[in-house]
C-alpha positions, -999 to 999 in steps of 0.1 A, spaced: -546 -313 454 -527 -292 432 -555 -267 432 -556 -265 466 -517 -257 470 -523 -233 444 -554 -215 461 -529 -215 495 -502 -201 481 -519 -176 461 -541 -164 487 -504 -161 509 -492 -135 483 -524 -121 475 -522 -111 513 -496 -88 508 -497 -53 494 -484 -55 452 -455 -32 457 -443 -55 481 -446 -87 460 -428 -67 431 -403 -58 456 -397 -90 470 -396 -109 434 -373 -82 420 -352 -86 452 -350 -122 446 -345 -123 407 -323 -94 404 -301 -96 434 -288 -131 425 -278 -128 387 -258 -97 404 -243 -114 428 -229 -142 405 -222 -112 377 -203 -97 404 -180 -128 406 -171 -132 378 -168 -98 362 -133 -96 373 -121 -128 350 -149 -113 318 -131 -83 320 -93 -91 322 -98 -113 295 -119 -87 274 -97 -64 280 -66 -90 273 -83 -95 239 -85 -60 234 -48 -50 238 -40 -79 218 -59 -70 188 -49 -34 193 -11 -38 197 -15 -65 167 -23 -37 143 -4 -11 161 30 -33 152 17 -45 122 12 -9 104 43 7 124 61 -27 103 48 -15 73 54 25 80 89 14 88 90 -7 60 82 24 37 108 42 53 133 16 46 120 11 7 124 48 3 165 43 11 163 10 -10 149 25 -39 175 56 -40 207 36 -33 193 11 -62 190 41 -86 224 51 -80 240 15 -83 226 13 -115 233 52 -128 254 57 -159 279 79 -142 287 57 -112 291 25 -134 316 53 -151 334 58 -121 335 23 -110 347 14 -139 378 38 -142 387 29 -105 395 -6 -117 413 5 -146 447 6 -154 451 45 -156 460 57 -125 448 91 -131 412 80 -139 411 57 -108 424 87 -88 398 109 -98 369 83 -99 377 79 -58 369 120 -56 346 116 -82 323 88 -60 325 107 -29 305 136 -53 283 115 -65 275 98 -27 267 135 -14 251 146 -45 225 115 -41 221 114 -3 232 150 6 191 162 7 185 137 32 193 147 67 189 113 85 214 92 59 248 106 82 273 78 66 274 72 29 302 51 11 314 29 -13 334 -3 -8 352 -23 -38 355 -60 -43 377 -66 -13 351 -48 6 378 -14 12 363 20 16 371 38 -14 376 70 3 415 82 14 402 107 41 380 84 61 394 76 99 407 46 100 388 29 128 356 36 106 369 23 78 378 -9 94 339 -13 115 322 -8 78 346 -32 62 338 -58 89 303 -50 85 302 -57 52 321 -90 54 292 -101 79 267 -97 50 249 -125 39 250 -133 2 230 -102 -10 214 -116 -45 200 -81 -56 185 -73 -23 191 -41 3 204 -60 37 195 -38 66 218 -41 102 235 -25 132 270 -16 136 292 2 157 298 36 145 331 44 163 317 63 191 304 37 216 269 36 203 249 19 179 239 28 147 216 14 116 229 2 80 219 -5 45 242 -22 23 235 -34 -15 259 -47 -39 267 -35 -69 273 -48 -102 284 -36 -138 253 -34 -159 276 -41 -190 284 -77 -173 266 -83 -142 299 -82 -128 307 -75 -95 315 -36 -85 314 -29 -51 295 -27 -24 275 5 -10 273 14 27 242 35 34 242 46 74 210 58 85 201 79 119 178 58 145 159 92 146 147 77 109 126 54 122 119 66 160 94 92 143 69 66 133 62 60 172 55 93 181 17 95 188 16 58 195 3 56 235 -11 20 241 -16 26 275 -7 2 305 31 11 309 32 -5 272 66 -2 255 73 -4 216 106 -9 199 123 -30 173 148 -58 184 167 -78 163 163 -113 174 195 -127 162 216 -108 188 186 -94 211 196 -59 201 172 -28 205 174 -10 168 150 14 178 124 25 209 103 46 221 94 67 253 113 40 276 148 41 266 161 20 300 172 -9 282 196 -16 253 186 -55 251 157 -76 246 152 -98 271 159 -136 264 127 -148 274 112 -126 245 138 -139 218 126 -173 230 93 -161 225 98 -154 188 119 -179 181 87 -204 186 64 -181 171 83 -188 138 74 -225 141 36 -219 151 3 -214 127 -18 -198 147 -20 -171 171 20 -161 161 15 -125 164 10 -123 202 27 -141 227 33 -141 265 71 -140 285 83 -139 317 114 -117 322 144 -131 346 127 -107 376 91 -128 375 73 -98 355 52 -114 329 46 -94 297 19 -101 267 40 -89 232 27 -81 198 50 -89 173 57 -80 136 85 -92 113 102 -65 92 107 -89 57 140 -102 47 157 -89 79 157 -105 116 141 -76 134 107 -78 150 86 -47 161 76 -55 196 46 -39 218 51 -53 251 26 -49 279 30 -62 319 2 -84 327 -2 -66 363 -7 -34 347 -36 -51 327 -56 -68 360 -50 -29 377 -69 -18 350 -98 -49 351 -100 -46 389 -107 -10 389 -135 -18 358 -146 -45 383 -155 -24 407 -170 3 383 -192 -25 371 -203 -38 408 -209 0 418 -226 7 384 -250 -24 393 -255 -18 427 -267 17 420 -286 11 395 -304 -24 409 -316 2 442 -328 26 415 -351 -2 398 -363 -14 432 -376 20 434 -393 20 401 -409 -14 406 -425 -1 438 -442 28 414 -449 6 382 -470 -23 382 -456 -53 359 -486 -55 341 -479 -18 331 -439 -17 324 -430 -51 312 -450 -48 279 -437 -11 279 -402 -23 281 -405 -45 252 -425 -21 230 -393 4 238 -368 -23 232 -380 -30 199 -387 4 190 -345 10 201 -333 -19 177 -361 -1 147 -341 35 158 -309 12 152 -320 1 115 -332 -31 127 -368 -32 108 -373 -65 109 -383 -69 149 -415 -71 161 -435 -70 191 -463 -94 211 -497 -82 205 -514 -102 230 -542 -85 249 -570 -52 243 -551 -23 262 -537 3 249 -499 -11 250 -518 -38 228 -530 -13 203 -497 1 203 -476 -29 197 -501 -35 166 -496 1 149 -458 -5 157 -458 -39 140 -472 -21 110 -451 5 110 -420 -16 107 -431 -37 83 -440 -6 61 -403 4 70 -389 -25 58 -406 -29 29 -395 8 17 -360 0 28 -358 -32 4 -371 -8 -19 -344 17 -13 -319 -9 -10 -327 -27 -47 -326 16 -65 -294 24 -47 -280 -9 -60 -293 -2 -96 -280 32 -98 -247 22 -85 -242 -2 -114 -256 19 -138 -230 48 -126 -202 25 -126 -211 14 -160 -209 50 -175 -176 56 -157 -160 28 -175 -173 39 -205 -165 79 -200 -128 65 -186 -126 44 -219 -138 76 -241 -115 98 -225 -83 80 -235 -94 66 -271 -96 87 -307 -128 88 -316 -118 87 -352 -96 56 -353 -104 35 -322 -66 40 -314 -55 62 -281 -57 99 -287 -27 124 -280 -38 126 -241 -31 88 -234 -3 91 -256 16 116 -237 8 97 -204 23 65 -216 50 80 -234 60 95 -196 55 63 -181 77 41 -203 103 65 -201 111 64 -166 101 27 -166 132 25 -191 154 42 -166 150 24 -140 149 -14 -160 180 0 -183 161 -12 -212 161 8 -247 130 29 -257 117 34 -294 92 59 -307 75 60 -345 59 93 -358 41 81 -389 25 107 -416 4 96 -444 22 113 -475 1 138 -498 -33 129 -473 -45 167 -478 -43 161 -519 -63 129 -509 -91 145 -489 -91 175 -518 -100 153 -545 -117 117 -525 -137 142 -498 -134 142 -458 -155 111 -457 -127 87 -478 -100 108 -457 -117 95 -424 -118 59 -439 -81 60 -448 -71 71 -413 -89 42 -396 -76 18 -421 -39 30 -417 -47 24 -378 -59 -11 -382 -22 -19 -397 -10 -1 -367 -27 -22 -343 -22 -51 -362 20 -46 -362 18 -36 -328 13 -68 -312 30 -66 -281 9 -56 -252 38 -28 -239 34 -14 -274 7 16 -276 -5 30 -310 -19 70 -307 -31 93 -335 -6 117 -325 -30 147 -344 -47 153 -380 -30 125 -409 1 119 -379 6 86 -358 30 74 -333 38 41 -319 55 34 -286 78 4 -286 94 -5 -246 122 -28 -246 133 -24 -285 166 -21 -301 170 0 -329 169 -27 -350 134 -45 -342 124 -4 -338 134 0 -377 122 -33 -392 91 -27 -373 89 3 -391 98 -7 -426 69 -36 -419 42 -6 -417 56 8 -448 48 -17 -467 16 -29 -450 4 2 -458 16 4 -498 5 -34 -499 -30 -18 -492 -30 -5 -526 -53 24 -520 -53 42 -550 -46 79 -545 -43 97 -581 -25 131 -569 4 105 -552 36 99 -578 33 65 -560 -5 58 -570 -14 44 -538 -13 58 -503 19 55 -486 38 68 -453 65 82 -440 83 74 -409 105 88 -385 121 66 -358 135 78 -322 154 48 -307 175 58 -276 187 39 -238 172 72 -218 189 84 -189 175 106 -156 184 137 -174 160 128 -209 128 142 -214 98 131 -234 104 165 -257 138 153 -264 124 119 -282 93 134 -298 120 160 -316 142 134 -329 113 115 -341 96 147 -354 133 156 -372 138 117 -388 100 123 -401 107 155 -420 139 142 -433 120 108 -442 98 133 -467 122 154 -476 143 125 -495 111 116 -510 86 99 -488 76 68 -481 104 52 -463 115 51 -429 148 72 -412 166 69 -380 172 95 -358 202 95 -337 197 133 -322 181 164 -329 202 177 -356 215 139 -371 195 117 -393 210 84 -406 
């Protein structure tokens, strides 16, 4: 029976002509999927197209939070500077004195030292200093000003160390931006004052020039503890968030997941999807917010693209199938597929080789063609790999050569002046003391005359050894400065540790007892001249190498092998 409803309906369809059956089929197979496509493009592509906004805006606020974040580390950094700079602790601390004279001048003397500091930057437009009772110390300010930045800074949480960012009114009816950071007396930790830092919006409204997310999308900064706009873009029509959005971050704070994007509805029935970014340690949020209708404009009119797209090109195939028998262009249509993915990099596909035709023999050579591909690729693949490490390793060791003696094992005199310019402004900015030794073994060109080059060499890499071993610290760095002379890089050292430190080498060294005939001392010994010093902006590398340099020549001249401070360039103790 079966057979015989096969036979029937066979010889129905053999009846008519092949095009028409191809026809017919591809009417039937193709036209439905497209139909049903059709329906439900319109909800595939609003929510594609949601996901792509939403991961677009995401890093859009994310990196104009971090480029605003820059911007606002760059004031940070400065004011901190100048809070901790030798002459304004000066003039903060003859303000409080009890000499009027000095506290008179210290008040012209801080408005200086404010425009000297901030005077290159053209977006800081207010810069002043307030003292413990959070007054302006600055007679000719307008009073009204005076009185907004004292209230300002009254308003300021408890600042522990860190720049607090905020709005205020300016006196003239608009809003501007803040930094404020306390100061404190280095001697005592003590409070000092309190500096006021007032910073154009222009600042910061640079960063979103460029930035075009499409779809009526705007982007500003709000700050969610008063819904105030800090700064925006393009669409300056509002001054406020809207509440709905505050509400929105408010329960973002409290969520895990999916805290960077959220949706709102403003009081006029406009709904909106937001990215949102935190600035850290402040209460303002970098918003992108996007209408929802502008979003299904755009889907709808990709809707219809697609269905027009389809349609267009399903009458184009129905023309094709009428010309190409399926015997002929479905095999052909996977030998091209997979011959697409190889092009892509893909060697790994393969096709059916069923059947004798020429397709057949094709699909064969094809098959063997990848796999010859792939096998070379592996190949390729395991070399590049190989060479890579074996480049990486030779960098390490070529980095590692360039910054080591090859001598002594210790860093050589490039290294040395690259650390040596790297503590020092590392001890400006911490306030800590720095210490440098310049070490020369005493009568070492008698010692290589009458012991030879090859005993000289061995004394030099002994003489490190007790370098390295007295240096244990890992801030401490140990250089053969050049020929018999060594230096030795101590951060965060009084003079005293500097000086015992050195004595300690001394007589490491002697208790060596390398014997050294043309010595009146009989062994080898060293001389040592020590630079200890709490550097300032204004103090160079040069200027401790030369007072180091001078305590060494007067450390031989009264007889080597002992170690002298220098205080300067011309005054050994």
């Amino acid at each position: 029976m079966p057979r015989r409803l096969d036979f029937l309906w066979l010889g129905f369809l053999r009846k008519i002509e092949i095009r028409y059956r191809l026809i017919n089929s591809f009417i039937l197979v193709s036209l439905v999927p497209l139909l049903i496509s059709g329906l439900l493009a319109y909800r595939e592509t609003t929510r594609a197209t949601q996901d792509k906004v939403r991961a677009y805006s995401v890093q859009v606020a994310k990196q104009i939070s971090q480029n605003l974040m820059l911007r606002m580390e760059k004031i940070e950094d400065i004011s901190e500077e100048l809070a901790l700079s030798d002459k304004l602790q000066r003039l903060l601390a003859n303000y409080y004195g009890d000499d009027d004279a000095a506290a008179a001048a210290a008040r012209s003397g801080v408005a200086r030292v404010l425009l000297d500091t901030f005077g290159s930057l053209p977006d800081v437009n207010q810069k002043y200093l307030l003292d413990r009772r959070r007054q302006v110390i600055d007679p000719q300010i307008f009073a009204p000003l005076a009185s907004n930045i004292s209230r300002v800074a009254e308003e300021a949480p408890d600042l522990s160390g860190r720049a607090w960012w905020t709005l205020y009114n300016g006196g003239h009816g608009q809003k501007s931006v803040a930094m404020l950071r306390e100061i404190r007396f280095t001697g005592n930790n003590r409070p000092a004052g309190m500096l006021f830092v007032g910073v154009r919006p222009s600042y910061f409204f640079s960063i979103f020039e460029g930035v075009d997310l499409g779809y009526d999308s705007s982007l500003f900064i709000v700050d969610a503890s008063d819904g105030a706009v800090v700064v925006q873009g393009r669409d300056t029509s509002f001054s406020s968030a809207d509440p709905a959005l505050l509400e929105g971050i408010t329960a973002s704070l409290g969520q895990r997941r999916n805290s960077d994007f959220i949706s709102y509805t403003r009081a006029d029935g406009t709904r909106f999807y937001a990215a949102i970014a935190q600035l850290p340690h402040t209460s303002w949020w970098v918003v992108s917010a996007t209408p929802s209708d502008k979003l299904n404009a755009d889907t709808r009119s990709v809707r219809d693209k697609i269905i027009a797209i389809g349609l267009l090109c399903f009458a184009a195939s129905l023309v094709l199938s009428a010309l190409i028998a399926r015997s002929i262009s479905v095999p052909l249509q996977r030998l091209v597929g997979a011959m697409k993915e190889a092009g892509s990099g893909d060697t790994t596909v393969r096709v059916e080789q069923a059947g004798g035709d020429e397709i057949a023999v094709l699909s064969r050579k094809f098959n063997e063609m990848a796999g010859k591909l792939q096998q070379n690729k592996e190949e390729l693949e395991e070399q590049v790999a190989l060479r890579t490490r074996e480049l990486e390793r030779a960098n390490r060791k070529l980095e590692a050569l360039s910054a080591t003696d090859g001598l002594t094992g210790v860093a050589n005199r490039r290294r040395f002046d690259e650390v040596l310019a790297n503590e020092l402004r590392r001890s400006v900015r911490s306030g800590h003391a720095l210490a440098l030794l310049m070490l020369d073994v005493d009568y070492f060109k008698k010692y290589n005359d009458r012991y030879g080059h090859l005993a000289g060499d061995e004394c030099l890499r002994i003489v490190a050894r007790v370098l390295q071993k007295s240096s244990r610290r890992a801030t401490d760095l140990v250089a053969r400065y050049g020929g018999e002379e060594f230096s030795v890089i101590i951060a965060e050292s009084d003079t005293a540790h500097a000086v015992q430190q050195a004595e300690n080498i001394c007589q490491a060294i002697f208790a060596l007892k390398l014997p050294h005939a043309d010595s009146p001392f009989g062994y080898i010994t060293a001389s040592i001249g020590v630079a200890s010093l709490q550097p300032d902006e204004e103090t160079t590398s040069e200027q401790l190498l030369r007072i180091a340099d001078q305590a060494l020549y007067h450390a031989k001249y009264q007889g080597r092998n002992r170690v002298v401070l220098g205080s300067d360039a011309t005054q050994m103790l």
